[in-house]
N, CA, C and O atoms as a GROMACS GRO file, in nm:
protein
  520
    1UNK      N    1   1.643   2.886  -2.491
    1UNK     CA    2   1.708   2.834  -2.373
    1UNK      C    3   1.608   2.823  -2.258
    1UNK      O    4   1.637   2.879  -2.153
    2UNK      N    5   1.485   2.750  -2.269
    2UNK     CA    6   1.438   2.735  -2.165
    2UNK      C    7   1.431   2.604  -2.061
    2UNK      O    8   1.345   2.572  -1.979
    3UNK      N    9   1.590   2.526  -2.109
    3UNK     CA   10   1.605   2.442  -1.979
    3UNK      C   11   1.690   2.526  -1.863
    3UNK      O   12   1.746   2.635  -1.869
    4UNK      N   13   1.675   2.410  -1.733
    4UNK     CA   14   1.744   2.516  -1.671
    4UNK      C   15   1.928   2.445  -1.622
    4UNK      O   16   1.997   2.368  -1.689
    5UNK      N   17   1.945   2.480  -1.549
    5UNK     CA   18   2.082   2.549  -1.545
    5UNK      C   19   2.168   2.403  -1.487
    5UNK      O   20   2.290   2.388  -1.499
    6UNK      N   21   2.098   2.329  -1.439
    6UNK     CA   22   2.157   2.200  -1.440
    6UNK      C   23   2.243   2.129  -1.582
    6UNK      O   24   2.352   2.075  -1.602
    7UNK      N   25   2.131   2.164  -1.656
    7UNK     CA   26   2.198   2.131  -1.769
    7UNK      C   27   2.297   2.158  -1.830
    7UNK      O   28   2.314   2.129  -1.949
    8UNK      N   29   2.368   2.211  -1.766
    8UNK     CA   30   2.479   2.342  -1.805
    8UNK      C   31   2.611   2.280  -1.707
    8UNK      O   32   2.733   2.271  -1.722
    9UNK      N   33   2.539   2.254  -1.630
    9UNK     CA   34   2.677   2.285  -1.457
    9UNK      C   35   2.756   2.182  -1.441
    9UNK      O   36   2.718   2.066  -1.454
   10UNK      N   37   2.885   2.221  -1.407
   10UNK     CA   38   2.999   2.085  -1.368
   10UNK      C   39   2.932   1.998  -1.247
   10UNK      O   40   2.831   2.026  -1.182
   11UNK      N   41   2.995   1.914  -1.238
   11UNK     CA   42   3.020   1.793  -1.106
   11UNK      C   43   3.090   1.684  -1.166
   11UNK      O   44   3.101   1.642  -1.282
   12UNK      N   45   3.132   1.652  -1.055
   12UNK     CA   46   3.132   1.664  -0.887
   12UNK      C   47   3.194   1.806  -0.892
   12UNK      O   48   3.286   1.844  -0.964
   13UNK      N   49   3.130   1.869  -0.810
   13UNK     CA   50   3.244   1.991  -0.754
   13UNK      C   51   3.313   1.931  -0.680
   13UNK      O   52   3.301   1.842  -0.596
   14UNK      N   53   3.483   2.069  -0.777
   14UNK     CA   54   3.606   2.081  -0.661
   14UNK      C   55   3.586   2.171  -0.597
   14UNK      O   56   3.511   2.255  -0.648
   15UNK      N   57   3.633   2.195  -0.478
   15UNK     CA   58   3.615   2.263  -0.401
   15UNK      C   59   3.728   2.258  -0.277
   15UNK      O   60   3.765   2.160  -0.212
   16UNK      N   61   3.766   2.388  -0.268
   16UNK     CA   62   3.833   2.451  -0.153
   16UNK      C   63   3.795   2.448  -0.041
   16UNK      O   64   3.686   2.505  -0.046
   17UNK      N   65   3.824   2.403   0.113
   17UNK     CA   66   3.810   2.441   0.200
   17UNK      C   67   3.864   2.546   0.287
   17UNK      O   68   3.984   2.567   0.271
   18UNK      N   69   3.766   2.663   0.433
   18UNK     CA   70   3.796   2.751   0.430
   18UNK      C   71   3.952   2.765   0.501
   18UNK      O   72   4.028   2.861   0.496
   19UNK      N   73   3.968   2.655   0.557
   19UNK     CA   74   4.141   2.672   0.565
   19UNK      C   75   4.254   2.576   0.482
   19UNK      O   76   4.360   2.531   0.525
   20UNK      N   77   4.214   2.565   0.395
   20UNK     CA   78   4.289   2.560   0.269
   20UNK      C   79   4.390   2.637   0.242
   20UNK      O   80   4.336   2.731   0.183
   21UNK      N   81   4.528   2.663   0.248
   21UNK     CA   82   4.598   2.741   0.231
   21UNK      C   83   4.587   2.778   0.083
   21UNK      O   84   4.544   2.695   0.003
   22UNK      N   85   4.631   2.920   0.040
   22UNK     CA   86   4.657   2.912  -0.075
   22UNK      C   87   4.711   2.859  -0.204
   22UNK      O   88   4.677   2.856  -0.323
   23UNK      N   89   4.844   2.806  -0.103
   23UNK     CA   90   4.939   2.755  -0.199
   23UNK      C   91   4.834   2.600  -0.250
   23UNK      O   92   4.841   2.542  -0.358
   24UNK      N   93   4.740   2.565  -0.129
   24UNK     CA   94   4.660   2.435  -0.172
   24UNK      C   95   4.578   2.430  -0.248
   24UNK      O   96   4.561   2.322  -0.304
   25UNK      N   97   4.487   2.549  -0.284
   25UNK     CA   98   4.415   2.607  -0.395
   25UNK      C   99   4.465   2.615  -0.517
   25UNK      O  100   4.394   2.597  -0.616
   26UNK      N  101   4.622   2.651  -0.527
   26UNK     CA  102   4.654   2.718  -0.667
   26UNK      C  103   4.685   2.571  -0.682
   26UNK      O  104   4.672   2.536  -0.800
   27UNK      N  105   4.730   2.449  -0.581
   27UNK     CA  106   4.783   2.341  -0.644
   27UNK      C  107   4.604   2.260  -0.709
   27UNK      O  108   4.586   2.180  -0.801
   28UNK      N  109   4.520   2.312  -0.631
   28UNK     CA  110   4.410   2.206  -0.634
   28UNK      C  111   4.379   2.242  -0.776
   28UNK      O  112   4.364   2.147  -0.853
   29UNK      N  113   4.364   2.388  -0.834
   29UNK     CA  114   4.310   2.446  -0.960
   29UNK      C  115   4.382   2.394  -1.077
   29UNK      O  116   4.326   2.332  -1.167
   30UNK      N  117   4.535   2.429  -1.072
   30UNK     CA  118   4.667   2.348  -1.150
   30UNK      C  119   4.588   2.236  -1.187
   30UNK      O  120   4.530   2.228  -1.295
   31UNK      N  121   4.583   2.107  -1.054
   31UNK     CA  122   4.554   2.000  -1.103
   31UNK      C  123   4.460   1.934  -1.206
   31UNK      O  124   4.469   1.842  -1.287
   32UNK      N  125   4.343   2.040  -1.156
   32UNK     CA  126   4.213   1.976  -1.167
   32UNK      C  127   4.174   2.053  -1.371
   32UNK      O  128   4.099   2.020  -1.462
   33UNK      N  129   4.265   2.150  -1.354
   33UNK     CA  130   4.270   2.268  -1.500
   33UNK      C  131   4.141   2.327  -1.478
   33UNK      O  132   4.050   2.312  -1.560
   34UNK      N  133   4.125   2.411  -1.345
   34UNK     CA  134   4.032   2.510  -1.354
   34UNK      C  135   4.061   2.612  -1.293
   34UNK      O  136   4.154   2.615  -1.213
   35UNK      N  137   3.999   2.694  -1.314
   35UNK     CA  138   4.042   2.889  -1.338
   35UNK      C  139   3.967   2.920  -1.209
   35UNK      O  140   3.992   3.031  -1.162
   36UNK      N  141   3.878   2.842  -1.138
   36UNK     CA  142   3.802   2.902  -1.009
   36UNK      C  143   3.752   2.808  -0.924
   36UNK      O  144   3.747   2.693  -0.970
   37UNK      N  145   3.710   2.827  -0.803
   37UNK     CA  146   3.725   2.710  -0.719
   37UNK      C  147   3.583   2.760  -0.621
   37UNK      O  148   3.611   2.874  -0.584
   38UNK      N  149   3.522   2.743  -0.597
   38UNK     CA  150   3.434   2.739  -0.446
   38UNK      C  151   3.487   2.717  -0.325
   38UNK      O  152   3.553   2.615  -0.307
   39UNK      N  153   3.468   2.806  -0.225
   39UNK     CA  154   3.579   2.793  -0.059
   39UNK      C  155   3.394   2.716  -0.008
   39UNK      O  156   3.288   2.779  -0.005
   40UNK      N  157   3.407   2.624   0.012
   40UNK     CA  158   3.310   2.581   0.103
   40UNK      C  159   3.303   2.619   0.253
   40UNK      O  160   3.414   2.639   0.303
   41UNK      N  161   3.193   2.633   0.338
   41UNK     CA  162   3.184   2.603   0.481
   41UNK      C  163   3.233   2.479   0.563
   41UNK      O  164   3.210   2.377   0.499
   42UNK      N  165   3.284   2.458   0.667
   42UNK     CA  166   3.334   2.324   0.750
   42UNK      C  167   3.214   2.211   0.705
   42UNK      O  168   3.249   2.095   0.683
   43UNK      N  169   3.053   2.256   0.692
   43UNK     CA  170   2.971   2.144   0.683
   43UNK      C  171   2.964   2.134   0.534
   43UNK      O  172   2.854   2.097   0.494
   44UNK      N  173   3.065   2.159   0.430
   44UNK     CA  174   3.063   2.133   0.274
   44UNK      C  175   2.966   2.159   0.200
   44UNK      O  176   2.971   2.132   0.080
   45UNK      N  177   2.844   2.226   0.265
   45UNK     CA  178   2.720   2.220   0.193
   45UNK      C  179   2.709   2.358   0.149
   45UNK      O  180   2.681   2.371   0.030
   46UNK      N  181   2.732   2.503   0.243
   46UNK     CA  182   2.706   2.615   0.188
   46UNK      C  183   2.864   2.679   0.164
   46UNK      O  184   2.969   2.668   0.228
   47UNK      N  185   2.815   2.765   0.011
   47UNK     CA  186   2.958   2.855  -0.017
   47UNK      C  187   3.009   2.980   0.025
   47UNK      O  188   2.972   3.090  -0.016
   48UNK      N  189   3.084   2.960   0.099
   48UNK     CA  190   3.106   3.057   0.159
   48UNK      C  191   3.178   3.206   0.087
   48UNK      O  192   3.160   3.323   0.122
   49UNK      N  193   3.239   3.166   0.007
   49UNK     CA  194   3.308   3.224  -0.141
   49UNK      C  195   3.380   3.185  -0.246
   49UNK      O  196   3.385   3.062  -0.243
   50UNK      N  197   3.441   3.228  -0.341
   50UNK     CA  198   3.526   3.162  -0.433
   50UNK      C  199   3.635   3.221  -0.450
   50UNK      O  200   3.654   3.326  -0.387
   51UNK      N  201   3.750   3.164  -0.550
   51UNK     CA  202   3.887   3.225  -0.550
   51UNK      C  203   3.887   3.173  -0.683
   51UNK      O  204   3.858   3.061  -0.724
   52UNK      N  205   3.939   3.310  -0.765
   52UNK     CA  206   3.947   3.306  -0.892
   52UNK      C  207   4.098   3.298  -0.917
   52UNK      O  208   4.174   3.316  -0.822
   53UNK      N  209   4.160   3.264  -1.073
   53UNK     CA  210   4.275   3.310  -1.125
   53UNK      C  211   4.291   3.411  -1.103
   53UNK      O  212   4.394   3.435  -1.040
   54UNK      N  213   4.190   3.540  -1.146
   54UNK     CA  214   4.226   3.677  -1.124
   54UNK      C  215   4.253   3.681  -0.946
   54UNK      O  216   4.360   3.725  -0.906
   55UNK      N  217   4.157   3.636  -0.857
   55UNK     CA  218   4.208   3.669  -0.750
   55UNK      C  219   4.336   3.646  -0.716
   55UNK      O  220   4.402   3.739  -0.668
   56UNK      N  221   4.400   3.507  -0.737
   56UNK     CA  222   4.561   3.453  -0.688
   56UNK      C  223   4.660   3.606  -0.764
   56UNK      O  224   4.748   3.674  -0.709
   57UNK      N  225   4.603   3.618  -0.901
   57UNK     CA  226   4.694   3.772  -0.982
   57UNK      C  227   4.711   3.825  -0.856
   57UNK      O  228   4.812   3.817  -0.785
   58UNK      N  229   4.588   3.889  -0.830
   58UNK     CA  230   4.595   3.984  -0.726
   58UNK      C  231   4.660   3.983  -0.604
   58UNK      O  232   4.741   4.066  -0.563
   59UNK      N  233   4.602   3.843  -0.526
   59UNK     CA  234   4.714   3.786  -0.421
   59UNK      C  235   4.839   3.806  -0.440
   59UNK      O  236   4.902   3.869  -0.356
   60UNK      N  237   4.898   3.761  -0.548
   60UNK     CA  238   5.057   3.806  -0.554
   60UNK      C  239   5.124   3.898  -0.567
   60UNK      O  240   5.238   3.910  -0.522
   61UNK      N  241   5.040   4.006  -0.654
   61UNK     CA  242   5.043   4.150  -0.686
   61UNK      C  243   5.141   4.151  -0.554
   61UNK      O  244   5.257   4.116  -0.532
   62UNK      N  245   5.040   4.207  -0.479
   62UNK     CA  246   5.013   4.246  -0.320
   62UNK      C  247   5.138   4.187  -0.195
   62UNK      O  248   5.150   4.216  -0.076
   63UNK      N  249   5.241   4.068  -0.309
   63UNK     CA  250   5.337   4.024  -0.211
   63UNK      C  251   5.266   3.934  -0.114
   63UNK      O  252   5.329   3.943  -0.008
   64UNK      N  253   5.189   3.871  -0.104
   64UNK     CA  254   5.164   3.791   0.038
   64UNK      C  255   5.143   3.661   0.045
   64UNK      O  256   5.081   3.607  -0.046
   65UNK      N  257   5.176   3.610   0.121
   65UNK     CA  258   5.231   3.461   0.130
   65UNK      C  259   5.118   3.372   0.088
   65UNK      O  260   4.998   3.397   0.102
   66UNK      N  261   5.175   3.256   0.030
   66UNK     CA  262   5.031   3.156  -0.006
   66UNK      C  263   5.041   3.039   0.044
   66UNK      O  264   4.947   2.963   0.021
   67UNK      N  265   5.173   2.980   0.136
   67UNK     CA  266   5.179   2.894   0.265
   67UNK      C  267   5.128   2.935   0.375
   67UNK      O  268   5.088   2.853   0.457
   68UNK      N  269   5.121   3.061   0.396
   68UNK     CA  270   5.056   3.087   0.542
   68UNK      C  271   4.901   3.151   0.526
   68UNK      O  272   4.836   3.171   0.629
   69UNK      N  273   4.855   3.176   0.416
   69UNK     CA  274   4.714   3.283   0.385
   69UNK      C  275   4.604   3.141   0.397
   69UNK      O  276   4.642   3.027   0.368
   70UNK      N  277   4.517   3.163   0.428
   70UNK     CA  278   4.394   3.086   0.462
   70UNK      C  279   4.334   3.125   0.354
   70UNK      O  280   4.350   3.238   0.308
   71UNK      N  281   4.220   2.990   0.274
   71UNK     CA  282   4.152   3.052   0.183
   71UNK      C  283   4.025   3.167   0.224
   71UNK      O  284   3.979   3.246   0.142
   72UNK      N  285   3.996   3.160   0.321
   72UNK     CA  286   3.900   3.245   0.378
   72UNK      C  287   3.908   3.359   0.380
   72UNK      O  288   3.817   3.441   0.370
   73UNK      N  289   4.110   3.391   0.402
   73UNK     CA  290   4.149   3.540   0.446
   73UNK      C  291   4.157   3.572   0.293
   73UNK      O  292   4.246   3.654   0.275
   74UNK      N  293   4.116   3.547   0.216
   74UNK     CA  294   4.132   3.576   0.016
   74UNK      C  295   4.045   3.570  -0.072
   74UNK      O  296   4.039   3.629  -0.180
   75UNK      N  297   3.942   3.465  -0.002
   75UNK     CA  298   3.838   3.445  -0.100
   75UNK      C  299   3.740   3.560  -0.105
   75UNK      O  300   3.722   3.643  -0.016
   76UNK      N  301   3.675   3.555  -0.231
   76UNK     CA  302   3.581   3.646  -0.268
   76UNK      C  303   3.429   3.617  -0.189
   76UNK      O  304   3.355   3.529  -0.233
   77UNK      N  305   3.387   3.705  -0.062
   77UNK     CA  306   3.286   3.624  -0.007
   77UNK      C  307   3.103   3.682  -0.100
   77UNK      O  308   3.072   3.779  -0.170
   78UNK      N  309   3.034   3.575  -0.052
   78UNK     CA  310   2.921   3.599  -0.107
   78UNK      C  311   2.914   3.566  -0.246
   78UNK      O  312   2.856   3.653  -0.311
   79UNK      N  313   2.950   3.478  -0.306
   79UNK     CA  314   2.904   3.440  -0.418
   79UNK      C  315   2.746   3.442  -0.505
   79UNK      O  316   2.633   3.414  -0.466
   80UNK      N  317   2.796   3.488  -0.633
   80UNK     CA  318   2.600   3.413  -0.672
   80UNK      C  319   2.620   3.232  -0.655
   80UNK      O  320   2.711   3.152  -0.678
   81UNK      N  321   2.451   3.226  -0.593
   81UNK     CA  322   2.467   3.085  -0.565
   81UNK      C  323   2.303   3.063  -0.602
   81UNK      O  324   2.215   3.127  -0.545
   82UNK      N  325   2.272   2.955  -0.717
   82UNK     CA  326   2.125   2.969  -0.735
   82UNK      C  327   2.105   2.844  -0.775
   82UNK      O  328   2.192   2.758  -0.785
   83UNK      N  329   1.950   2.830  -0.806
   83UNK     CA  330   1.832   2.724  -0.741
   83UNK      C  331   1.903   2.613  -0.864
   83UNK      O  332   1.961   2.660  -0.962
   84UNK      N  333   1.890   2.467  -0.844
   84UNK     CA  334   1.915   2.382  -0.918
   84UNK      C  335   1.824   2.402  -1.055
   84UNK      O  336   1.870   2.378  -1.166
   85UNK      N  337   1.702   2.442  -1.034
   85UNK     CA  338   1.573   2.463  -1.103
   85UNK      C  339   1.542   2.614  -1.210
   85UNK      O  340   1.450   2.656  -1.280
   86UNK      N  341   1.712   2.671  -1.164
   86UNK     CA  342   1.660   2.846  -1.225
   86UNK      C  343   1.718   2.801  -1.399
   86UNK      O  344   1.819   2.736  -1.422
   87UNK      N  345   1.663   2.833  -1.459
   87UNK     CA  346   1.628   2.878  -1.614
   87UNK      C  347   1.784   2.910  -1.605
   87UNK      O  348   1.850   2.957  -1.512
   88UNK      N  349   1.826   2.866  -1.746
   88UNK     CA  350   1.964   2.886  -1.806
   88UNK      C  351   1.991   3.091  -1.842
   88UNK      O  352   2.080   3.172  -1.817
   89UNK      N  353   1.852   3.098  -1.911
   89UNK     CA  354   1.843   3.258  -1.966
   89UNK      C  355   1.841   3.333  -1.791
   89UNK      O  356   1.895   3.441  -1.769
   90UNK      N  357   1.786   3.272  -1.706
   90UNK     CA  358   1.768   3.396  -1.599
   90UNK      C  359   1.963   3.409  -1.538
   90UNK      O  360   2.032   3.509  -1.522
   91UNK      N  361   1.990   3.291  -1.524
   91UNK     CA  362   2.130   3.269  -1.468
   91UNK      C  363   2.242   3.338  -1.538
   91UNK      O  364   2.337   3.391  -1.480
   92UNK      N  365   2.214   3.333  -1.734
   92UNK     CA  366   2.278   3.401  -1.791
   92UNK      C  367   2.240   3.599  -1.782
   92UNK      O  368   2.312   3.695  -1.809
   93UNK      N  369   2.122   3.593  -1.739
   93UNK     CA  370   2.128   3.736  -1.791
   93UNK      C  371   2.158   3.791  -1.651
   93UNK      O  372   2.198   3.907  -1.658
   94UNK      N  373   2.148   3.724  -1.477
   94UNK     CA  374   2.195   3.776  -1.361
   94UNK      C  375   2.392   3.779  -1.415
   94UNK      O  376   2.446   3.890  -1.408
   95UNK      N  377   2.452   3.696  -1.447
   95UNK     CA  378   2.567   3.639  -1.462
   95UNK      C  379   2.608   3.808  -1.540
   95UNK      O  380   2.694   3.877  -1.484
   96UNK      N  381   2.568   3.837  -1.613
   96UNK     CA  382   2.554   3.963  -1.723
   96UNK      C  383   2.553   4.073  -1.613
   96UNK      O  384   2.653   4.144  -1.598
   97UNK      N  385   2.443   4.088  -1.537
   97UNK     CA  386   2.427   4.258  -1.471
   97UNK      C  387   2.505   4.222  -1.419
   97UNK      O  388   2.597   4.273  -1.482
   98UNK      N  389   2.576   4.135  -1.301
   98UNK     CA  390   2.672   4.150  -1.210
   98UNK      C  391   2.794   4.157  -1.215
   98UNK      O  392   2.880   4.187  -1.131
   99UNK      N  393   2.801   4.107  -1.381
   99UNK     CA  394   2.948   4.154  -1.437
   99UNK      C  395   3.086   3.985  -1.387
   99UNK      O  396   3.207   3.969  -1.397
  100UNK      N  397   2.971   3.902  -1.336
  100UNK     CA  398   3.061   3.799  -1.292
  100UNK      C  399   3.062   3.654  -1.372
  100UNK      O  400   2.961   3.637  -1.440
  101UNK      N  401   3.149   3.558  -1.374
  101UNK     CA  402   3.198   3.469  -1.424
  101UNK      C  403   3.174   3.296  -1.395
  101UNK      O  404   3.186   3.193  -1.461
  102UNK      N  405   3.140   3.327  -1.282
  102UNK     CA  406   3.109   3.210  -1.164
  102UNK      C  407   3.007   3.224  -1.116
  102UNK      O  408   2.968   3.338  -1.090
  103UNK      N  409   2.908   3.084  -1.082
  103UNK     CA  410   2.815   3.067  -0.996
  103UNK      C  411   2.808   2.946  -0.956
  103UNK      O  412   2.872   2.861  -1.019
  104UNK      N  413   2.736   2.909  -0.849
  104UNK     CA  414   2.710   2.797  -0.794
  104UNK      C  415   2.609   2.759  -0.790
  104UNK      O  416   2.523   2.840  -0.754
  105UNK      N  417   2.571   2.640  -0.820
  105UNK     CA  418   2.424   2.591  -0.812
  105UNK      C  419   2.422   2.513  -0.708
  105UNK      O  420   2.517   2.448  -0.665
  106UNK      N  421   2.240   2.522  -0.636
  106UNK     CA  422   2.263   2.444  -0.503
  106UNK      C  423   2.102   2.387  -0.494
  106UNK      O  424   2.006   2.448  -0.541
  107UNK      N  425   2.096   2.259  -0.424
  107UNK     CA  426   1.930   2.236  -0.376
  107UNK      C  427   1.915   2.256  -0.232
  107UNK      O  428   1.991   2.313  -0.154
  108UNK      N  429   1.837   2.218  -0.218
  108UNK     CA  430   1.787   2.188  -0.064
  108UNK      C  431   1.922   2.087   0.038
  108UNK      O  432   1.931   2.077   0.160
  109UNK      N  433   2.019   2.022  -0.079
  109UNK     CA  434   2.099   1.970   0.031
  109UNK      C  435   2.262   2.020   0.032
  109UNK      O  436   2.354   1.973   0.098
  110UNK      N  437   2.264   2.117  -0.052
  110UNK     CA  438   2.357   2.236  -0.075
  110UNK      C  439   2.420   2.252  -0.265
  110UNK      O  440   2.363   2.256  -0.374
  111UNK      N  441   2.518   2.255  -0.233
  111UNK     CA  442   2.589   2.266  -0.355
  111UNK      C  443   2.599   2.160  -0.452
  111UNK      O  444   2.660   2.060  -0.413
  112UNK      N  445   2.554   2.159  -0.565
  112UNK     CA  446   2.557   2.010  -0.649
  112UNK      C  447   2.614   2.074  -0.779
  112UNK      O  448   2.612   2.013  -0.886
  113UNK      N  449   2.646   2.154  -0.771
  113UNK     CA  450   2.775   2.221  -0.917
  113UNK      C  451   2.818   2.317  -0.932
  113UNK      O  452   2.819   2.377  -0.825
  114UNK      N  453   2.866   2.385  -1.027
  114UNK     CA  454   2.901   2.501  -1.069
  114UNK      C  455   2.936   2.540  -1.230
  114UNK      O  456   3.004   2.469  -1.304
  115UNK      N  457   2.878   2.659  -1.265
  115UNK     CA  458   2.886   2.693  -1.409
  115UNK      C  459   2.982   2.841  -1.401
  115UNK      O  460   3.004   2.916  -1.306
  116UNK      N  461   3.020   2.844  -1.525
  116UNK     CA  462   3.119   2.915  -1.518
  116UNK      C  463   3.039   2.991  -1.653
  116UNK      O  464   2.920   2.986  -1.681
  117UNK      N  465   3.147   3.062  -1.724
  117UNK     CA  466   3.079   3.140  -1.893
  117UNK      C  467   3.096   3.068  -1.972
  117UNK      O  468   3.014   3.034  -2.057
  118UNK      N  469   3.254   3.011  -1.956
  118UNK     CA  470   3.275   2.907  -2.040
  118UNK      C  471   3.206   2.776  -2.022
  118UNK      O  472   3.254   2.675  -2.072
  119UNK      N  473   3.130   2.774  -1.974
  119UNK     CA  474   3.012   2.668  -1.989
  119UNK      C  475   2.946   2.711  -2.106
  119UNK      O  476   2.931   2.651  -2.213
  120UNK      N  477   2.904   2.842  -2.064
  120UNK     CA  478   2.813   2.862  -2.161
  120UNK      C  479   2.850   2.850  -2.341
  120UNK      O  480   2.801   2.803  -2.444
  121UNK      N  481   2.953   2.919  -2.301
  121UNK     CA  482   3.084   2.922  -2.449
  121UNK      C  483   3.013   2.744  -2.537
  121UNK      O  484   2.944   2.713  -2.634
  122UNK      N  485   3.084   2.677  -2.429
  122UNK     CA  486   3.078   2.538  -2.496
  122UNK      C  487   2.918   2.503  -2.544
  122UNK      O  488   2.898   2.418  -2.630
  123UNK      N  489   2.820   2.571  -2.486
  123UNK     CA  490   2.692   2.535  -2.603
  123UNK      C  491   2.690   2.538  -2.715
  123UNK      O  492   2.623   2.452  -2.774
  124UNK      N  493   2.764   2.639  -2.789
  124UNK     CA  494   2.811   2.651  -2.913
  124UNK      C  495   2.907   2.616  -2.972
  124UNK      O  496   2.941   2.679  -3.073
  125UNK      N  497   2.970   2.522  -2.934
  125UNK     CA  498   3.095   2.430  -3.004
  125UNK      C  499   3.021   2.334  -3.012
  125UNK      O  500   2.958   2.292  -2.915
  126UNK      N  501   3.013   2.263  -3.174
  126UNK     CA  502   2.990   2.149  -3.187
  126UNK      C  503   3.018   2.007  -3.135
  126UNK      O  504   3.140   2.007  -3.156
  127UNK      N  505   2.994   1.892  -3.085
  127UNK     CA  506   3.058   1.834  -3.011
  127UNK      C  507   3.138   1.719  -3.054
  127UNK      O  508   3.166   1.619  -2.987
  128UNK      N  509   3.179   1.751  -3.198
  128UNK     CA  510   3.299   1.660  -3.229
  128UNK      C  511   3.424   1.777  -3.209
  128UNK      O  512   3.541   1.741  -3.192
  129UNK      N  513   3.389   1.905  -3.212
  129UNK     CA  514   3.481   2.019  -3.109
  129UNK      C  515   3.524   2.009  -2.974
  129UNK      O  516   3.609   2.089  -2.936
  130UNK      N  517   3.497   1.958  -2.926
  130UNK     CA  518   3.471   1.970  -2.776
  130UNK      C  519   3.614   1.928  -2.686
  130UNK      O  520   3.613   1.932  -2.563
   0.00000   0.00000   0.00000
């Protein structure tokens, strides 16, 4: 695996904005059939955090509204967010110690995708599988 991580990553990213209500997230994820989302900044370029399936679990756990909650007041802040250029093995084996599921890839003019595990999953499905 020594291409790097482009090769791997969705686009166009979807993406959440940070006042995005919840209920607009769980509809945007529904739609789009994905399990996690990126909360972007007002200038769309840096991530400010993400909101997982497991997070909304949790959100509801907890009773609290998802017409009035801002994605900001929920999202997971500080994401891994790395170089368009980083190696598939370095991304997989950070993805590994941190115990997380999601990352974002970004250049010099911000965010240009996102990989998930199940990205990775799908290297190994043949692609009349797919």
């Amino acid at each position: 695996m020594s291409q790097v991580i482009t090769s791997l990553m969705r686009r166009p990213v979807v993406s959440a904005g940070m006042d995005d209500t919840v209920a607009q997230v769980e509809e945007l994820l529904s739609s789009q059939r994905l399990t996690w989302v990126p909360v972007l900044e007002p200038t769309k370029r840096e991530v400010a955090g993400v909101i997982s399936a497991s997070d909304l679990v949790a959100f509801h756990a907890q009773g609290r509204d998802a017409t009035t909650t801002r994605a900001w007041q929920m999202c997971t802040y500080k994401p891994v967010v790395v170089d368009a250029g980083t190696p598939v093995a370095m991304v997989a084996a950070l993805m590994v110690e941190r115990g997380i599921h999601h990352v974002a890839v970004s250049d010099r003019n911000g965010i240009v995708g996102v990989v998930s595990s199940l990205d990775f999953v799908r290297t190994f499905v043949p692609d009349g599988l797919r």
